[in-house]
C-alpha positions in Angstrom: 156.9 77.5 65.8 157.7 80.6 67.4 156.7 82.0 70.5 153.6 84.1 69.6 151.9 85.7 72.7 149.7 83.0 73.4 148.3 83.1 70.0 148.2 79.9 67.9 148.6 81.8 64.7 152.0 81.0 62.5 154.2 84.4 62.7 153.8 84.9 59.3 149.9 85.5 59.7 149.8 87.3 62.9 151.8 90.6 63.1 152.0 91.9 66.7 153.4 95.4 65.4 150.9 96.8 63.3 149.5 100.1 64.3 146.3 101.2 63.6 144.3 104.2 63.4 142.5 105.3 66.8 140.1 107.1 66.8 139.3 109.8 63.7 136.4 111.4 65.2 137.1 111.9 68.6 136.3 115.7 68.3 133.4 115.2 66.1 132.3 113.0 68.6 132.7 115.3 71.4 130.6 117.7 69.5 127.6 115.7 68.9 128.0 114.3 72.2 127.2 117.9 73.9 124.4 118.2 70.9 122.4 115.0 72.8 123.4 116.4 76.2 121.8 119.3 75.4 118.7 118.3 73.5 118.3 115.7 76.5 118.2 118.8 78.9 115.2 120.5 76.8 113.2 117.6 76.7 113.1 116.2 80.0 114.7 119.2 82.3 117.5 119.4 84.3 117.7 116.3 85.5 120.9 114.4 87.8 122.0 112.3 85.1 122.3 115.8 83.1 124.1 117.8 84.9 126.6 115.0 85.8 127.2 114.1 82.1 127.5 117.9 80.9 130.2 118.4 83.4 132.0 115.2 82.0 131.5 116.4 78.3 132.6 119.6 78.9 135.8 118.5 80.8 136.4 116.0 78.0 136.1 119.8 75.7 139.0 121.1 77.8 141.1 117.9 77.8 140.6 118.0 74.0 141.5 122.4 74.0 137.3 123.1 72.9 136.3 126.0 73.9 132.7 126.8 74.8 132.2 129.2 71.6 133.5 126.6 69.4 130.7 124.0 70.7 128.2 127.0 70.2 129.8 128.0 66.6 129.0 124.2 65.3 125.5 124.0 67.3 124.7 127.2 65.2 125.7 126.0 62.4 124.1 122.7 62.7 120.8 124.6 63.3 120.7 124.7 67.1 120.3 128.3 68.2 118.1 127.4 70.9 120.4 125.0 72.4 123.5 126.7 72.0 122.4 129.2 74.1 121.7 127.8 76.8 125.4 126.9 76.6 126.9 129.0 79.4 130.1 130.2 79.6 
């Protein structure tokens, strides 16, 4: 047999060059991800672990070109009004 990575699988069966899919959803993800954030914040307050993960959602917005009034545009349409404005800008 061949050399296969460490792997005792035939090369036939084991295909070190397939490429997969990722991720789909990362900005769907994103979304709902500031949705909990958010409904987190109205339930227990501003709490530490709040404000530390809203900064890390939003920066993961920027990384992914989100803008604030697009997260506000799909909280609104989910039915969030309350939430999304306490979205600042």
């Amino acid at each position: 047999m061949w050399d296969t990575n460490g792997g005792k699988f035939p090369r036939v069966l084991y295909n070190l060059n397939v490429v997969r899919k990722k991720s789909g959803k990362k900005y769907e993800k994103t979304y709902q991800r500031i949705q909990l954030i958010l409904q987190k914040q109205a339930k227990y307050g501003e709490t530490k672990w709040v404000q530390k993960t809203l900064v890390k959602a939003l920066a993961r917005c920027k990384k992914y070109g989100i803008s604030i009034s697009m997260v506000q545009d799909y909280l609104t349409t989910k039915g969030y009004k309350d939430l999304a404005a306490k979205l600042s800008k």
